[in-house]
Every structure is written in structure tokens, then in C-alpha cells.
mmCIF entry with sequence, helices, sheets and N, C-alpha, C, O atoms, coordinates in Angstrom:
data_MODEL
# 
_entry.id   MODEL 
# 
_entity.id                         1 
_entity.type                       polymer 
_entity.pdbx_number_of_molecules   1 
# 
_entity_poly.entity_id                      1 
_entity_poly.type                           'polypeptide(L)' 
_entity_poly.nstd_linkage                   no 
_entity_poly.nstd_monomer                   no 
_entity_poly.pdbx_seq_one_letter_code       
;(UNK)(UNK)(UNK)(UNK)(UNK)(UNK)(UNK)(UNK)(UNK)(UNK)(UNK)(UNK)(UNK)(UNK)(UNK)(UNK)
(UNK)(UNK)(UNK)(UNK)(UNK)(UNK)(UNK)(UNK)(UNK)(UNK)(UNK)(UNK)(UNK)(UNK)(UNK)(UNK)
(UNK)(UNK)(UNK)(UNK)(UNK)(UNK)(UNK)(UNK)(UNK)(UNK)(UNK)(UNK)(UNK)(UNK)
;
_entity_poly.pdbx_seq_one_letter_code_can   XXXXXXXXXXXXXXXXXXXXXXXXXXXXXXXXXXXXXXXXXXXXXX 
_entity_poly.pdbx_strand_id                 A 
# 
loop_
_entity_poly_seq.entity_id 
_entity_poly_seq.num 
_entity_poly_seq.mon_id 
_entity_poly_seq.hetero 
1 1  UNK n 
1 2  UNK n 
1 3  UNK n 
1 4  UNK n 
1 5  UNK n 
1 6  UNK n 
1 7  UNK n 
1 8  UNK n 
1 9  UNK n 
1 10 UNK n 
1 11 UNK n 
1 12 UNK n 
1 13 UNK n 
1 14 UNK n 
1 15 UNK n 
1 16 UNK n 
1 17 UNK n 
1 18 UNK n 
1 19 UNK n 
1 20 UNK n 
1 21 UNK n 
1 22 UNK n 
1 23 UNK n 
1 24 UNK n 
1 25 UNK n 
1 26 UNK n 
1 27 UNK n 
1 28 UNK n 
1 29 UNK n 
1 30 UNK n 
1 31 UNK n 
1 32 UNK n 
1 33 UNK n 
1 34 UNK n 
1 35 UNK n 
1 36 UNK n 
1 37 UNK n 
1 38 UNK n 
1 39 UNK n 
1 40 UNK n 
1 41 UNK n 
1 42 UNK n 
1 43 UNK n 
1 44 UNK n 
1 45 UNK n 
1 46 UNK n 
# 
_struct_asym.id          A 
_struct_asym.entity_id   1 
# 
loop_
_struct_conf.conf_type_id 
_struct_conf.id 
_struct_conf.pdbx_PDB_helix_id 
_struct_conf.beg_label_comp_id 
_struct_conf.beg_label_asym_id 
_struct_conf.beg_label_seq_id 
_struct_conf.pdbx_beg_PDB_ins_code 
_struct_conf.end_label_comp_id 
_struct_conf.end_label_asym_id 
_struct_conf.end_label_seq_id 
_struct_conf.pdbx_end_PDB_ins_code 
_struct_conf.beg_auth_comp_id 
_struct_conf.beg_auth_asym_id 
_struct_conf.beg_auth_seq_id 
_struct_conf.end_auth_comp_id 
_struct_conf.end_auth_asym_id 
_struct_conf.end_auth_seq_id 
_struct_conf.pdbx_PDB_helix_class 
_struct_conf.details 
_struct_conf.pdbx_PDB_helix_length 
HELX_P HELX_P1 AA1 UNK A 8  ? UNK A 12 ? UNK A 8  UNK A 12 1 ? 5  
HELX_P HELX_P2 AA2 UNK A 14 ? UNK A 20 ? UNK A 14 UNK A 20 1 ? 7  
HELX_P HELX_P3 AA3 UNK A 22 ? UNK A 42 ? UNK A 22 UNK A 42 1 ? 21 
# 
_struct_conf_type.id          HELX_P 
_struct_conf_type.criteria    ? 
_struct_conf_type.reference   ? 
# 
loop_
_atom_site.group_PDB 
_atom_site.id 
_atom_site.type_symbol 
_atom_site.label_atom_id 
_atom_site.label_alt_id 
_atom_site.label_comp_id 
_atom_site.label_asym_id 
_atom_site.label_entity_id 
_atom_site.label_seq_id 
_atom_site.pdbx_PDB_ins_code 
_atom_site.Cartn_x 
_atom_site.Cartn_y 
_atom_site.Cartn_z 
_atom_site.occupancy 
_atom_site.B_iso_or_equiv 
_atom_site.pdbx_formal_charge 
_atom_site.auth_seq_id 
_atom_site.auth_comp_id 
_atom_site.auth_asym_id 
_atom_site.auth_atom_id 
_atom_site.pdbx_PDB_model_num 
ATOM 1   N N  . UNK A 1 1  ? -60.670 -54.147 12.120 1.00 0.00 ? 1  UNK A N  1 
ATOM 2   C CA . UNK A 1 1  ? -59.862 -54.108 10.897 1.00 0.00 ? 1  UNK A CA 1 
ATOM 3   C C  . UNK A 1 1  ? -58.466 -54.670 11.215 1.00 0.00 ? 1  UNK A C  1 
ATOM 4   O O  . UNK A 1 1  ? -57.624 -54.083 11.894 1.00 0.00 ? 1  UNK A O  1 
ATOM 5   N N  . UNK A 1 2  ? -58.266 -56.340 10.423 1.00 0.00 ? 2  UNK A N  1 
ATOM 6   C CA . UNK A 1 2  ? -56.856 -56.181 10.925 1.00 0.00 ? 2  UNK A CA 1 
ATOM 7   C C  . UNK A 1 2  ? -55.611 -55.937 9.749  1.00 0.00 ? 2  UNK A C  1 
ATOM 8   O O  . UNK A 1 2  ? -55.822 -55.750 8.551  1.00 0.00 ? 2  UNK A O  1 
ATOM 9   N N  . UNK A 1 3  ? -54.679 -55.974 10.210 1.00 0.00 ? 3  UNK A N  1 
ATOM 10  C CA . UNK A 1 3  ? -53.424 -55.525 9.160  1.00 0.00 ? 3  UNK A CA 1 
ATOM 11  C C  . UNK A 1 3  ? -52.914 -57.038 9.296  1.00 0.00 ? 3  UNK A C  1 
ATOM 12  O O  . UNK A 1 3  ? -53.066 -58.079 9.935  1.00 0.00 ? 3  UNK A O  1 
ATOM 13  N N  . UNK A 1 4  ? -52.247 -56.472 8.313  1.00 0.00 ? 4  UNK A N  1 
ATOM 14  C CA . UNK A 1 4  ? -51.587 -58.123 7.486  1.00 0.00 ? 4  UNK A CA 1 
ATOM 15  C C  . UNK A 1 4  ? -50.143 -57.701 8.410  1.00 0.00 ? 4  UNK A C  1 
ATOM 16  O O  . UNK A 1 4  ? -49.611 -56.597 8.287  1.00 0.00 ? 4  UNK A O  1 
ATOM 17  N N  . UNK A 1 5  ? -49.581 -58.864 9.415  1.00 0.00 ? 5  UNK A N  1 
ATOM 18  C CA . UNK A 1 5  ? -48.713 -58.835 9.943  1.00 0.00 ? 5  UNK A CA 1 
ATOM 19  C C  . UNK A 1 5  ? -47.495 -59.075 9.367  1.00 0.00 ? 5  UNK A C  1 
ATOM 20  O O  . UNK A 1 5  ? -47.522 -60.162 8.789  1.00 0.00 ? 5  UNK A O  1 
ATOM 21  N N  . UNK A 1 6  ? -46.367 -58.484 9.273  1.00 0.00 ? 6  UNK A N  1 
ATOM 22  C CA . UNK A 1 6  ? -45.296 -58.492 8.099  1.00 0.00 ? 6  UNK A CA 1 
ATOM 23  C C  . UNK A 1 6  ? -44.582 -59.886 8.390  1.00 0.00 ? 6  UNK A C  1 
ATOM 24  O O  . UNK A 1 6  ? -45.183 -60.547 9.237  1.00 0.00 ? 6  UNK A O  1 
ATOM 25  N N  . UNK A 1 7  ? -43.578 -60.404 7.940  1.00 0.00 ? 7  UNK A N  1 
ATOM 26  C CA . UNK A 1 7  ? -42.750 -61.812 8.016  1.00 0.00 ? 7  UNK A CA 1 
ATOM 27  C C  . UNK A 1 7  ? -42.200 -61.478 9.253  1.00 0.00 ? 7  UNK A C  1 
ATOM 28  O O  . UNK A 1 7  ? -41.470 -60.537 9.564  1.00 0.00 ? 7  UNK A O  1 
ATOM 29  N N  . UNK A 1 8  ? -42.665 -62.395 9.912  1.00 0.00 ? 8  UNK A N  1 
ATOM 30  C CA . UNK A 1 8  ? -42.328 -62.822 11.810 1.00 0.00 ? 8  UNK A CA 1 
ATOM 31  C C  . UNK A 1 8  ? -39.933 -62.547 11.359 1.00 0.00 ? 8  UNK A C  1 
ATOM 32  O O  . UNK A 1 8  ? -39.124 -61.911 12.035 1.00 0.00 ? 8  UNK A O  1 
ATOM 33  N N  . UNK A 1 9  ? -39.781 -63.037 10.555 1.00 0.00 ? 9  UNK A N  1 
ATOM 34  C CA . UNK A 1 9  ? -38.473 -63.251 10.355 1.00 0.00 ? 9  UNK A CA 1 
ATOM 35  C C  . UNK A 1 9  ? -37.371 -61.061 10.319 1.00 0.00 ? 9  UNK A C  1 
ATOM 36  O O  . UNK A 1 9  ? -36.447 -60.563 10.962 1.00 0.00 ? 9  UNK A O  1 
ATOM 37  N N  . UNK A 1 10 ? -38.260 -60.603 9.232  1.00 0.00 ? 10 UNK A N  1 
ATOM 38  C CA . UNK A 1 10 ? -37.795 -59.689 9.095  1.00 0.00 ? 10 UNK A CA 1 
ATOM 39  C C  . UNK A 1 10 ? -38.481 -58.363 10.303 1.00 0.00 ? 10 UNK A C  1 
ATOM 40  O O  . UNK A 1 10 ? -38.082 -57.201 10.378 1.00 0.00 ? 10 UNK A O  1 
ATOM 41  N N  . UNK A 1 11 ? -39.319 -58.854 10.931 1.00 0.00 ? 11 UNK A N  1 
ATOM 42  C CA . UNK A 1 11 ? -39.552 -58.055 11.710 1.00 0.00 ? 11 UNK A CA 1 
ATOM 43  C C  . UNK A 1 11 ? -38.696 -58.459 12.993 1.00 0.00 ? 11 UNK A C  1 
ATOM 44  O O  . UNK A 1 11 ? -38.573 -57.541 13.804 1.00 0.00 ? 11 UNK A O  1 
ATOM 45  N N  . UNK A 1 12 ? -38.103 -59.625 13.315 1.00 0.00 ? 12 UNK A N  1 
ATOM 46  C CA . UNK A 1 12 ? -37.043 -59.914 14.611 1.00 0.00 ? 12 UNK A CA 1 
ATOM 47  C C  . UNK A 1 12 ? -35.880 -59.667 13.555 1.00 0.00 ? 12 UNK A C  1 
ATOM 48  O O  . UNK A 1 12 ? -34.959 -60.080 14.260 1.00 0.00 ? 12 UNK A O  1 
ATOM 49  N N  . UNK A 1 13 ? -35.411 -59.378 12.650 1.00 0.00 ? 13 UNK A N  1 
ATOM 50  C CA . UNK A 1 13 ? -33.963 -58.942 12.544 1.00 0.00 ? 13 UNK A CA 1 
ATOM 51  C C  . UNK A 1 13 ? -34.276 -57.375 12.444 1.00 0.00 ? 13 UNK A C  1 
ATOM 52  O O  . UNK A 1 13 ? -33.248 -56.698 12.473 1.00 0.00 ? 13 UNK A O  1 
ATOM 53  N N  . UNK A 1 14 ? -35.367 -56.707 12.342 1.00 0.00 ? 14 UNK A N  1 
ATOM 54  C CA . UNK A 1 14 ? -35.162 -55.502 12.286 1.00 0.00 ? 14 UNK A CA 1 
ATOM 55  C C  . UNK A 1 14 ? -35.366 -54.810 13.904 1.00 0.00 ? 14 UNK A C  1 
ATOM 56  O O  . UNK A 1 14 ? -35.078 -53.663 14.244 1.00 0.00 ? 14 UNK A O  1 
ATOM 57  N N  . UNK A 1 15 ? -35.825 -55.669 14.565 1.00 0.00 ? 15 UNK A N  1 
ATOM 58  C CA . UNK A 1 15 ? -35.457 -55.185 16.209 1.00 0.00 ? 15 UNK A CA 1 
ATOM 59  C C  . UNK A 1 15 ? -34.703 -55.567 16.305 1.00 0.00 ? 15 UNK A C  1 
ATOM 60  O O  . UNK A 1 15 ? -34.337 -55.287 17.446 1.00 0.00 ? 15 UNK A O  1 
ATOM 61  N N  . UNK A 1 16 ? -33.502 -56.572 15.525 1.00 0.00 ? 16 UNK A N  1 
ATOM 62  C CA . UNK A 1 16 ? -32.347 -56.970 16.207 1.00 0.00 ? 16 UNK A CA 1 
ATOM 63  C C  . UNK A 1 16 ? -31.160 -55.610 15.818 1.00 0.00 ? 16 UNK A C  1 
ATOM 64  O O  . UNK A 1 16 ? -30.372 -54.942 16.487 1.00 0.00 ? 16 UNK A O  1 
ATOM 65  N N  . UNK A 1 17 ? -31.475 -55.655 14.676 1.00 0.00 ? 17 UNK A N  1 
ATOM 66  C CA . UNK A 1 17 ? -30.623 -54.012 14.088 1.00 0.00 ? 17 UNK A CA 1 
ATOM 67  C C  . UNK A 1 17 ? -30.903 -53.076 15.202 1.00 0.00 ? 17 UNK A C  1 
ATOM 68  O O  . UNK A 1 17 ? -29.783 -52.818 15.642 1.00 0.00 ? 17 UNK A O  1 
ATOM 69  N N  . UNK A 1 18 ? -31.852 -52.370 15.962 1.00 0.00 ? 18 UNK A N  1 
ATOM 70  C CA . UNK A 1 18 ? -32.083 -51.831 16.313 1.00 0.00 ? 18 UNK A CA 1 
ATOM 71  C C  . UNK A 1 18 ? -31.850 -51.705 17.677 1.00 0.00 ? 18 UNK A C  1 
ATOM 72  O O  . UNK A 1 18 ? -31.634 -50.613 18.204 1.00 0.00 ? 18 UNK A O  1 
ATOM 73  N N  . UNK A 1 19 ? -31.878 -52.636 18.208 1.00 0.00 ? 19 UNK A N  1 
ATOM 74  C CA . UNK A 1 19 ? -31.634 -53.087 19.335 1.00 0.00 ? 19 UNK A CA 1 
ATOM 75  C C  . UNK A 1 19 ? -30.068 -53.218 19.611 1.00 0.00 ? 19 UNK A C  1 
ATOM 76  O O  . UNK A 1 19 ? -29.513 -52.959 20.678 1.00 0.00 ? 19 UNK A O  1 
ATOM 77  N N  . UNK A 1 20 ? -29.308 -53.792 18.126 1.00 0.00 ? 20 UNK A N  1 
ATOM 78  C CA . UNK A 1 20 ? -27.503 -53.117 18.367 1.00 0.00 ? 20 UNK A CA 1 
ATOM 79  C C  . UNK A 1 20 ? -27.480 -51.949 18.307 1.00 0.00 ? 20 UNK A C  1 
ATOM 80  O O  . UNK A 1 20 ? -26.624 -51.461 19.045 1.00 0.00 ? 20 UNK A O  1 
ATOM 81  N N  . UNK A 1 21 ? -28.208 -51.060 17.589 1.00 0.00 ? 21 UNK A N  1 
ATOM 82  C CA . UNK A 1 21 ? -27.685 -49.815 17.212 1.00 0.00 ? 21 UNK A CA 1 
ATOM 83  C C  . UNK A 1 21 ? -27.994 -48.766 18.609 1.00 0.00 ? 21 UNK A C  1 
ATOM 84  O O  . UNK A 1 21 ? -27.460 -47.656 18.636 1.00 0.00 ? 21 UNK A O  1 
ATOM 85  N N  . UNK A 1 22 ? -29.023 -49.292 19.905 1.00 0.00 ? 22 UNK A N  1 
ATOM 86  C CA . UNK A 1 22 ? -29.399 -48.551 20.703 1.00 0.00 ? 22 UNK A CA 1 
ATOM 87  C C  . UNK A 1 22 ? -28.118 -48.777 21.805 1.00 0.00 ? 22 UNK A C  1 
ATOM 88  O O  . UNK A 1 22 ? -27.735 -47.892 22.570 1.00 0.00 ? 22 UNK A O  1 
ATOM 89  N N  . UNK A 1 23 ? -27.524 -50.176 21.725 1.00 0.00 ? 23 UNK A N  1 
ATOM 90  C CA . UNK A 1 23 ? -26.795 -50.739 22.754 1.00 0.00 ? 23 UNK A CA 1 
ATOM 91  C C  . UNK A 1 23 ? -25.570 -49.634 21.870 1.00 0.00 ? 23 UNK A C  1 
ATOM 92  O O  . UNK A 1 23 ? -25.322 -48.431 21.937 1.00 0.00 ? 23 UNK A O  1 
ATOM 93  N N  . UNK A 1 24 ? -25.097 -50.631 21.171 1.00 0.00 ? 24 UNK A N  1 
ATOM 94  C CA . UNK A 1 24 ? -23.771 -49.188 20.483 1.00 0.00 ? 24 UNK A CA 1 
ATOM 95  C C  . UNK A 1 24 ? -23.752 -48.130 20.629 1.00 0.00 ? 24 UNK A C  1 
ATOM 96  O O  . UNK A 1 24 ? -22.681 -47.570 20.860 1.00 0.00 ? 24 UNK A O  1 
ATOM 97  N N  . UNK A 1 25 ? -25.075 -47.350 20.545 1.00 0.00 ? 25 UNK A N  1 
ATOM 98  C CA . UNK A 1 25 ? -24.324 -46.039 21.032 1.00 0.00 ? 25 UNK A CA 1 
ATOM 99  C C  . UNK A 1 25 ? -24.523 -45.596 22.573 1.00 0.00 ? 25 UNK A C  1 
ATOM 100 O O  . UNK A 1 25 ? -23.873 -44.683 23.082 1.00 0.00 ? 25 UNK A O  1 
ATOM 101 N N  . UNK A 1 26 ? -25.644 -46.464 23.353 1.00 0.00 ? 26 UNK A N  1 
ATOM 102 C CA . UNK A 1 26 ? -25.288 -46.391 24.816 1.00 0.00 ? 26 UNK A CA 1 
ATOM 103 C C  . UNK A 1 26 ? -23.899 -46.417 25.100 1.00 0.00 ? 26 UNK A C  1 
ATOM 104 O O  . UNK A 1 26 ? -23.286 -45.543 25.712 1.00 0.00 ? 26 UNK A O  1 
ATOM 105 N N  . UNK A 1 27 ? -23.456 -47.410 24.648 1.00 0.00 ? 27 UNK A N  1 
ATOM 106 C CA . UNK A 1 27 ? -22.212 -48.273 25.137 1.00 0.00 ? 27 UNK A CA 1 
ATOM 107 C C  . UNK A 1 27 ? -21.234 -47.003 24.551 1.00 0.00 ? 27 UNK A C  1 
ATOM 108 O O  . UNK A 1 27 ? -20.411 -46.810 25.446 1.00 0.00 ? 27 UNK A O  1 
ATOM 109 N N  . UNK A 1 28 ? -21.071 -46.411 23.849 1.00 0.00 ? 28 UNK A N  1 
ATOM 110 C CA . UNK A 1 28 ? -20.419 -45.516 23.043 1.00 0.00 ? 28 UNK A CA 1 
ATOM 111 C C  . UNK A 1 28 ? -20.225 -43.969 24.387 1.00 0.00 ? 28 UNK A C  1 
ATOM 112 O O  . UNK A 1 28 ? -19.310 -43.288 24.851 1.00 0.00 ? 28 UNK A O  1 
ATOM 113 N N  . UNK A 1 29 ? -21.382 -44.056 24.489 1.00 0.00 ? 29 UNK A N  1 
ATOM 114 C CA . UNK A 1 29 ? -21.770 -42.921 25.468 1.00 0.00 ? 29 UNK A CA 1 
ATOM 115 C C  . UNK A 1 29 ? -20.782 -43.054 26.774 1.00 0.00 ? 29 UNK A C  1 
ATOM 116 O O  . UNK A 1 29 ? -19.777 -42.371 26.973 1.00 0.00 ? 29 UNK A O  1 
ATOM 117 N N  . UNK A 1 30 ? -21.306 -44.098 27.619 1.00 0.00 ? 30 UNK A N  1 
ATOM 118 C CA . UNK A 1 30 ? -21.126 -44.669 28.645 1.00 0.00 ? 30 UNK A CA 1 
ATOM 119 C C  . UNK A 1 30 ? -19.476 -44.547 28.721 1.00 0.00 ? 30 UNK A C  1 
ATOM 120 O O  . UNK A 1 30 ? -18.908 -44.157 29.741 1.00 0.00 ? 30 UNK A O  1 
ATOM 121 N N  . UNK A 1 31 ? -18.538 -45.065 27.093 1.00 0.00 ? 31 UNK A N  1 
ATOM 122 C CA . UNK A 1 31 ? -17.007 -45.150 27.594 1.00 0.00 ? 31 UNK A CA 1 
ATOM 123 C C  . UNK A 1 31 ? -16.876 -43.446 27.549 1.00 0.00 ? 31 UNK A C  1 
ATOM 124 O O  . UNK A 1 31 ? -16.067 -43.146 28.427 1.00 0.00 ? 31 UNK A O  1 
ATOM 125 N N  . UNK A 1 32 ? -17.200 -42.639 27.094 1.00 0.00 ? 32 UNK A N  1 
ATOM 126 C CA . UNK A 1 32 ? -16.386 -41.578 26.783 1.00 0.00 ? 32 UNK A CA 1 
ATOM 127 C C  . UNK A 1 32 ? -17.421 -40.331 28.251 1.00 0.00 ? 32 UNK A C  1 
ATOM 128 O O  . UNK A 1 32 ? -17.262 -39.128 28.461 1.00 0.00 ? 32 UNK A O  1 
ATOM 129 N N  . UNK A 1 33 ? -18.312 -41.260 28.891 1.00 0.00 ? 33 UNK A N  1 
ATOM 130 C CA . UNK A 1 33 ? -18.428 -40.388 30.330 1.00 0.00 ? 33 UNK A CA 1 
ATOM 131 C C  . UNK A 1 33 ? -17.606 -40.978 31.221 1.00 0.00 ? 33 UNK A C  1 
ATOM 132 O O  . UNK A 1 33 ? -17.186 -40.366 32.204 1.00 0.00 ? 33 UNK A O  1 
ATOM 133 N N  . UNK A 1 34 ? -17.222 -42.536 30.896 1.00 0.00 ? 34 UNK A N  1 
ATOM 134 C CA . UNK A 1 34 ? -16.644 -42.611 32.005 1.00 0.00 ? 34 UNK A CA 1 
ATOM 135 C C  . UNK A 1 34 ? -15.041 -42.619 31.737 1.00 0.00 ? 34 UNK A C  1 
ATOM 136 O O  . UNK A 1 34 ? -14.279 -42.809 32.684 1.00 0.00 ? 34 UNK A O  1 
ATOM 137 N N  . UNK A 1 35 ? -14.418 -42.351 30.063 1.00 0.00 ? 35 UNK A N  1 
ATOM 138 C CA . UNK A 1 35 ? -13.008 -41.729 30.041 1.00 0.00 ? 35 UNK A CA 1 
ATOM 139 C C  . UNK A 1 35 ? -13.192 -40.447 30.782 1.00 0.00 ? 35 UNK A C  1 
ATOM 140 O O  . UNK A 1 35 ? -12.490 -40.360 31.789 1.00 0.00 ? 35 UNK A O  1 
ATOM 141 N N  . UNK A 1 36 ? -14.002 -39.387 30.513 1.00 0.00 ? 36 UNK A N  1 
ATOM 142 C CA . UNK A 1 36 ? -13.683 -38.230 31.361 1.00 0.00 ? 36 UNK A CA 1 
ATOM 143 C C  . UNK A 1 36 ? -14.009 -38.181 32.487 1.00 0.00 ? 36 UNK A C  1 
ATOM 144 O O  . UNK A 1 36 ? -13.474 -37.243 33.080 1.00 0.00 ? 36 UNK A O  1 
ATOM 145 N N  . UNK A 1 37 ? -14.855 -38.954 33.253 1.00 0.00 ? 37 UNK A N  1 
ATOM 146 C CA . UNK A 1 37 ? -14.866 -39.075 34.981 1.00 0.00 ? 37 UNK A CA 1 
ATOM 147 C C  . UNK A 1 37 ? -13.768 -39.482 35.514 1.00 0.00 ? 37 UNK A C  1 
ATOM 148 O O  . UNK A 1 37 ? -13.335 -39.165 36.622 1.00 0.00 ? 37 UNK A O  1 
ATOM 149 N N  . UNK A 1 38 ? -13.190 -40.345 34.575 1.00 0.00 ? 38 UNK A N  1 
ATOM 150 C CA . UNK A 1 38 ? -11.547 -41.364 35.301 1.00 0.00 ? 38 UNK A CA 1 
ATOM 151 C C  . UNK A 1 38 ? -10.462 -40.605 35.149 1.00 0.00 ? 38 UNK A C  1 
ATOM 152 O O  . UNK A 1 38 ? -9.449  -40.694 35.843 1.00 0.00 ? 38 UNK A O  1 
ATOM 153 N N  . UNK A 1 39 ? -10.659 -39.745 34.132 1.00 0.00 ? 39 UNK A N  1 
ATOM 154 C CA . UNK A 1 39 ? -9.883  -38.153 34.057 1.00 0.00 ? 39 UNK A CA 1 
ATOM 155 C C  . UNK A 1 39 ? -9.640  -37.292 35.139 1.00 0.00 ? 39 UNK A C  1 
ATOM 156 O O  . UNK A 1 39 ? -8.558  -36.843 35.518 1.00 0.00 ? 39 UNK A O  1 
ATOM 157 N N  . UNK A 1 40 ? -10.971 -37.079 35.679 1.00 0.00 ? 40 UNK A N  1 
ATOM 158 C CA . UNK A 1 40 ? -11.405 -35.981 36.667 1.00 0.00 ? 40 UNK A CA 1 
ATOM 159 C C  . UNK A 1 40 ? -10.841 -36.765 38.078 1.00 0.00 ? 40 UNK A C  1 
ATOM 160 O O  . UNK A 1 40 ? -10.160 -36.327 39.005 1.00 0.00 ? 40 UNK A O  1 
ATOM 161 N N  . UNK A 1 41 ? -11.280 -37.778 37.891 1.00 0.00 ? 41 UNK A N  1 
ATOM 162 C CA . UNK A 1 41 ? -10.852 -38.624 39.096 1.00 0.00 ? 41 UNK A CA 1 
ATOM 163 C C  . UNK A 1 41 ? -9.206  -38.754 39.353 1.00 0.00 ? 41 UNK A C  1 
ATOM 164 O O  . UNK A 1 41 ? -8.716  -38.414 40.430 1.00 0.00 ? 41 UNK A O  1 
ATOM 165 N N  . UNK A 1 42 ? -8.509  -39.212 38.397 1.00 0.00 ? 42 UNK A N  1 
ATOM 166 C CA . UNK A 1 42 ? -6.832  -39.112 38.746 1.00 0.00 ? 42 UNK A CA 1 
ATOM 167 C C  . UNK A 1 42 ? -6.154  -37.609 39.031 1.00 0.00 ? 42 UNK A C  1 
ATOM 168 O O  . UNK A 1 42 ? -5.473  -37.194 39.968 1.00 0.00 ? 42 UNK A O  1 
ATOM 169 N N  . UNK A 1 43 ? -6.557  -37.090 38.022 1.00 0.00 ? 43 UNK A N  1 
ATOM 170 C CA . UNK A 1 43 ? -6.089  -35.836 38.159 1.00 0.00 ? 43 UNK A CA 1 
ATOM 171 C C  . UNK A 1 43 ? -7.232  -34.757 38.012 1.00 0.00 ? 43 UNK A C  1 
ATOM 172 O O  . UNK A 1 43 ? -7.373  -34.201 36.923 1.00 0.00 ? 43 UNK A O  1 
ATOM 173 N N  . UNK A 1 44 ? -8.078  -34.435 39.113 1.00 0.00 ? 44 UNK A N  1 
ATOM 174 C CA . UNK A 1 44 ? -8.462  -34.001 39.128 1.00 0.00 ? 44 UNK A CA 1 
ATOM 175 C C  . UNK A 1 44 ? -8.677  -32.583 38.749 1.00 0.00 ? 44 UNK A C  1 
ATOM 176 O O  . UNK A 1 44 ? -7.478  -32.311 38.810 1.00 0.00 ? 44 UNK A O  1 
ATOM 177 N N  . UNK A 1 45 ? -9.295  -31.300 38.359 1.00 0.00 ? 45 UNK A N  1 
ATOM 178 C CA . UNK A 1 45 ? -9.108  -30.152 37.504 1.00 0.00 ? 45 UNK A CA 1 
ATOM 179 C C  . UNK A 1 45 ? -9.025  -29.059 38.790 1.00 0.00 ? 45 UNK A C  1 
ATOM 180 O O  . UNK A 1 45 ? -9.579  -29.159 39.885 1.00 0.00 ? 45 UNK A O  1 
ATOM 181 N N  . UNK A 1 46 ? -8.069  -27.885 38.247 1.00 0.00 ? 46 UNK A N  1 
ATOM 182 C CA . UNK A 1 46 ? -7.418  -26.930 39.644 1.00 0.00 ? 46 UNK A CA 1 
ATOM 183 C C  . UNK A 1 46 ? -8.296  -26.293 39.936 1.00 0.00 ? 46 UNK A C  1 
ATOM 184 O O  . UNK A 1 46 ? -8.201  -25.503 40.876 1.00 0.00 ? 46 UNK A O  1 
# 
């Protein structure tokens, strides 16, 4: 049984959405572990 494969077009912009939205909030993640590691690191906590 096969399925009708959707428009080659809207199926690569909808992994492209998706694919920013996974990087953005990695990337989102990533600055605000490594604002508070660079935190910990200068001035380290007593």
C-alpha cells in the first residue's frame, strides 16, 4: 500500500523550520550553560 508522497518542496522547508528551531534552542541552551560555567569559572562560588 503506498501513500501519496506530499510536495518534495514543502516537505524540505518543513525540515528546514525544524531543523532551525532544534539548532535555536540548542544554541539557546548551550549560551546560558556556558554564561554560568564562565561565571563559576571567574569567580568562582565560596
Amino acid at each position: 500500500m503506498k501513500t501519496k508522497t506530499p510536495n518534495p518542496l514543502t516537505a524540505f522547508f518543513s525540515n528546514l523550520v525544524a531543523g532551525f528551531n532544534r539548532i535555536y534552542l540548542t544554541s539557546r541552551w548551550y549560551k546560558i550553560s556556558f554564561k554560568l560555567f564562565s561565571k563559576n569559572l571567574i569567580c568562582p562560588p565560596e
